[in-house]
N, C-alpha and C positions, 0 to 999 in steps of 0.2 A: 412557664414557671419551672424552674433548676427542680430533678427531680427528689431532692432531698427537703426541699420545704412542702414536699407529701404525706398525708399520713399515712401511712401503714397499714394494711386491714389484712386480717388471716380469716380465709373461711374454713371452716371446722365442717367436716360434713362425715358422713358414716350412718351406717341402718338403725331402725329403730331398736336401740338397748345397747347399741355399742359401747357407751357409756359416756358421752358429747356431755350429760350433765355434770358427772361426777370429775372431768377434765379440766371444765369450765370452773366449777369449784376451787379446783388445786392451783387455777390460773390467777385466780380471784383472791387466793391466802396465800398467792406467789408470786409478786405482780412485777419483781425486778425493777423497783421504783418504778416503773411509767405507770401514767395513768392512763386507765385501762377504760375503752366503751365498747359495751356488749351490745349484739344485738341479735335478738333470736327470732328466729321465724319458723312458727311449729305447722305442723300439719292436723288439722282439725278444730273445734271450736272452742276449745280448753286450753289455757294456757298452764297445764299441771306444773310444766317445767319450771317455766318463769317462776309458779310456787315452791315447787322443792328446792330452787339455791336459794331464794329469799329469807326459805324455813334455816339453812343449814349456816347459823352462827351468823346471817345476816340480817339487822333488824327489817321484819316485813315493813313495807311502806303502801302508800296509797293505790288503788288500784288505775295510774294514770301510764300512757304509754312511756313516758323516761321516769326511769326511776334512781335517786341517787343514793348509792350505795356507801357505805358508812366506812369504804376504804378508801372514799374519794374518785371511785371509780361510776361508772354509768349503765345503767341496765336498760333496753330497749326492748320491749317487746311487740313485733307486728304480726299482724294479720294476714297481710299479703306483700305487694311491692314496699322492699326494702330501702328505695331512691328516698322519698319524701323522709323517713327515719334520719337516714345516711346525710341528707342533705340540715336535717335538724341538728344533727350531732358537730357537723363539721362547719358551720357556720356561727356555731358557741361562741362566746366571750374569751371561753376559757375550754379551747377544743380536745379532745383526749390524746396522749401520746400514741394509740395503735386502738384501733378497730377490730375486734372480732366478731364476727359474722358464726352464727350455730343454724345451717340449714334442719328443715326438716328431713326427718330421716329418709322419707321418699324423697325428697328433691334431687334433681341432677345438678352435680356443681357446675360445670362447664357453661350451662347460659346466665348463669349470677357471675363470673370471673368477664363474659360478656359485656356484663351490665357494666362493668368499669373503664368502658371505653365509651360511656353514652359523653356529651360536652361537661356537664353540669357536674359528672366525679370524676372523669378522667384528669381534670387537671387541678384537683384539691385532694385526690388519693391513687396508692396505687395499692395492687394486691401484691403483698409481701411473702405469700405464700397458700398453699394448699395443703391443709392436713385433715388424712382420716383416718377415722379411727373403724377397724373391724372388732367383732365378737369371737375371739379365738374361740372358744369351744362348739361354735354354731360353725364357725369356717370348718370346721376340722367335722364337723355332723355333717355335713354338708347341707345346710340351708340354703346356700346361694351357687353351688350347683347343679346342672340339668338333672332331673329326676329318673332314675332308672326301674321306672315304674312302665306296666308294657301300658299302650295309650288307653285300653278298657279299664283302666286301675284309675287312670290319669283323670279323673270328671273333676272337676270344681264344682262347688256348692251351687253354681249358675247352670250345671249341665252342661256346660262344656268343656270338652278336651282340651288340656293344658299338655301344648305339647312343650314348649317351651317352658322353665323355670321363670316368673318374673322378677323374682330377687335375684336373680344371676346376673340378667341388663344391670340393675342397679347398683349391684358389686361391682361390675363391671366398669361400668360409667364415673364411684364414687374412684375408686381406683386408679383408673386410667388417667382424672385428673389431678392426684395428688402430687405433693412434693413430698411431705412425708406420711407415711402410713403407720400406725400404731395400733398394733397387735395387742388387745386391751383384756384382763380380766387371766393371763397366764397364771393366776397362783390357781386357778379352777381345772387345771391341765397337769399330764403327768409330760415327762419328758418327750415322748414319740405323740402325742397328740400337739403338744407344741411344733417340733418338729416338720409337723405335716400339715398346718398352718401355718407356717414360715414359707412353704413352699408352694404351696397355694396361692400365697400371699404373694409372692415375688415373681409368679408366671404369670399373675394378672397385672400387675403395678408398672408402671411406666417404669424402663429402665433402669434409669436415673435418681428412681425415689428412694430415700431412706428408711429403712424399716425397722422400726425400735416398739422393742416387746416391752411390755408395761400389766401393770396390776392399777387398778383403782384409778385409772388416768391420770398417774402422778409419773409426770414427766418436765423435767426442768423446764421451765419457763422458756430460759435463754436459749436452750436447741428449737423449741417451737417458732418462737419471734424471733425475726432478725433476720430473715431468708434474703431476702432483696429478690425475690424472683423476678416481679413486674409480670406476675404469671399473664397481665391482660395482653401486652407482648408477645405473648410464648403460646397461645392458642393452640396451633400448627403440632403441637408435639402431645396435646392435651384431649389421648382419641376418645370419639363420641359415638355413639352408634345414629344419635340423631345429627350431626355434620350434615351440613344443606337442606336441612328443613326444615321453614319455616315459621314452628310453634316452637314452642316449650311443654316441658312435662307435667302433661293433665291428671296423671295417679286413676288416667282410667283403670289398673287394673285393683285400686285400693278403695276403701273406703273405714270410716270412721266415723263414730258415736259417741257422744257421751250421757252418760248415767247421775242422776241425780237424786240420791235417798236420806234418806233421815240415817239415827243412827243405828247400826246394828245391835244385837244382843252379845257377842264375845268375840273376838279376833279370831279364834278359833272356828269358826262357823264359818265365818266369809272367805278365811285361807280356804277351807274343804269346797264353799262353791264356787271360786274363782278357779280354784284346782280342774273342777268337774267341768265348767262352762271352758274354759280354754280348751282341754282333751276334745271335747265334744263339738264343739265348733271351731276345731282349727286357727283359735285365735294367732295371731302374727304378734299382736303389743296390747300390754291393758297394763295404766297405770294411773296414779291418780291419792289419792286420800281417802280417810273414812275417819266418821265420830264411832267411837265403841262403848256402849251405855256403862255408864257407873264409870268410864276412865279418863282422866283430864288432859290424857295426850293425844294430839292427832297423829293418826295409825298410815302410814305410807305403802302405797302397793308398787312393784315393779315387776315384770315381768317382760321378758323375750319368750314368746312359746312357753315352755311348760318350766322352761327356768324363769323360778319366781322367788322373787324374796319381798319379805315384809318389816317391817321397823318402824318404832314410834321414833316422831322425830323434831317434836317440843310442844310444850303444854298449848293449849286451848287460850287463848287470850278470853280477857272479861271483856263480856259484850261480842265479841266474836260469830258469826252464824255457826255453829256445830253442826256440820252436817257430813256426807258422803259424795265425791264424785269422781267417776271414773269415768278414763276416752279407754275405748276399743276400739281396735285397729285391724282389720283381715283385708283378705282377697274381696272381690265386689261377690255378692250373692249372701254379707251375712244375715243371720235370722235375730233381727234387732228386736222382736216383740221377745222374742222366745230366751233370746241373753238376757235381756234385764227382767224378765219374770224370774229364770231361777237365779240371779244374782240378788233379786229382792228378798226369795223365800216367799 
């Protein structure tokens, strides 16, 4: 098959809170005429994300794995292996002009650009490209490098020594296989803090990749699409720390929850013990939705660490279940009775 009768697929990858949903968004209300099919694969048993694009100016739809999108575009959300999706979407009547792919933010990209040399998509798609996106203010804290804590300071919540960063492999990994990297969330940055995330950014990033700073993941469409990498070709240049070994990445050092409550009594309340529980347990990600008694709007949570923000983000449908639920995300050893006691109150 001539490789231009291919679809196109961009994988989108980057850490939890990089801002993959808020990109996806602007992809979505920017679609450059082609028709656009999504497909996400989250890490954990909530698919919050998949809820907050559907919330934002997209009418929600049924809780089925495709979902059609009222821009004529297609929304996927899986669970695990992406083939069976990938194989749904590209076998249509009416197949999409380009494929985007939103790992989860633990995943490594490099064995999903793999998966596009299996028989059954290597010759109906190729990958057109690798874009990730980082957390400028979290690069520049340094969350995703090694810790200059001496190794007594170093225990993990499991008791043991963490000599090593494991969000550093992961930067490392999402990075090394991008084509373009996007430096996300700069208007939260003064100049030299940008600066010094720029440069971070470009001793870790493959050579060759383009590095474009951005606010809100609004980044033209047309520099995103249109790479022609064939990045499943290009392997070879795309380094991995796991290169000749035989698995894929298990998120042993991760683990994740979700939380399920009725509604609270004020917004205010739940910011104060989301606040308290992340400090206290070294939370990595908590996001998700809440009902807030006496308010018609469902109340949105995100957070990266202890930057957190909150927003309502459209009324409560009649007949709708009103309720609260949060995925939390750390290092392996969290204390799951003890987080959703005092998130309950």
């Amino acid at each position: 098959m001539h490789f231009r009768s291919k679809i196109p697929a961009t994988v989108l990858t980057g850490f939890l809170g990089a801002g993959k949903t808020s990109t996806i968004r602007h992809i979505l209300q920017n679609t450059a005429g082609l028709r656009l099919a999504l497909i996400i694969n989250e890490f954990g048993n909530l698919g919050v994300d998949g809820e907050i694009i559907k919330g934002c100016g997209i009418p929600e739809c049924q809780d089925e794995n495709v979902v059609e999108l009222a821009n004529g575009c297609i929304c996927c959300t899986v669970a695990d292996d992406f083939v069976p999706a990938m194989n749904g979407l590209i076998s249509r009547a009416d197949p999409p002009d380009h494929i985007i792919i939103e790992t989860s933010g633990l995943a490594l990209p490099k064995p999903l650009v793999k998966a596009f040399n299996w028989p059954e998509v290597r010759s109906k798609v190729t990958v057109d490209g690798v874009v990730a996106l980082v957390d400028g203010p979290a690069v520049t804290a340094g969350l995703f490098t090694a810790s200059d804590k001496p190794p007594e300071e170093g225990l993990s919540s499991a008791g043991k020594q963490d000599h090593e960063n494991p969000l550093e492999e992961l930067f490392e990994e999402q990075l090394g296989s991008a084509d373009i990297v996007l430096i996300n969330k700069t208007d939260l940055m003064d100049k030299n803090e940008l600066s010094k995330s720029v440069r971070i950014v470009k001793n870790t990033a493959r050579p060759n990749a383009l590095v474009i700073k951005t606010a809100y993941g609004r980044v033209d469409t047309k520099v995103l699409l249109g790479l022609a990498a064939t990045a499943e070709n290009d392997l070879e240049t795309r380094i991995s720390h796991h290169d000749g070994l035989d698995h894929s990445h298990t998120h042993d050092e991760f683990e994740s929850f979700s939380i399920r409550l009725g509604a609270l009594p004020s917004a205010k309340i739940l910011e104060n013990r989301i606040r308290q529980v992340v400090k206290k347990h070294d939370i990595l990600r908590i996001k998700g939705f809440a009902a807030i008694e006496k308010k018609p709007l469902r109340f949105v949570i995100q957070g990266v660490g202890t930057n957190l923000s909150f927003y309502y983000d459209r009324p409560w449908k009649s007949g709708e279940d009103c309720h609260t639920e949060l995925v939390v995300i750390g290092l392996h050893g969290l204390d799951t009775v003890a987080i959703h006691s005092e998130l309950a109150g």
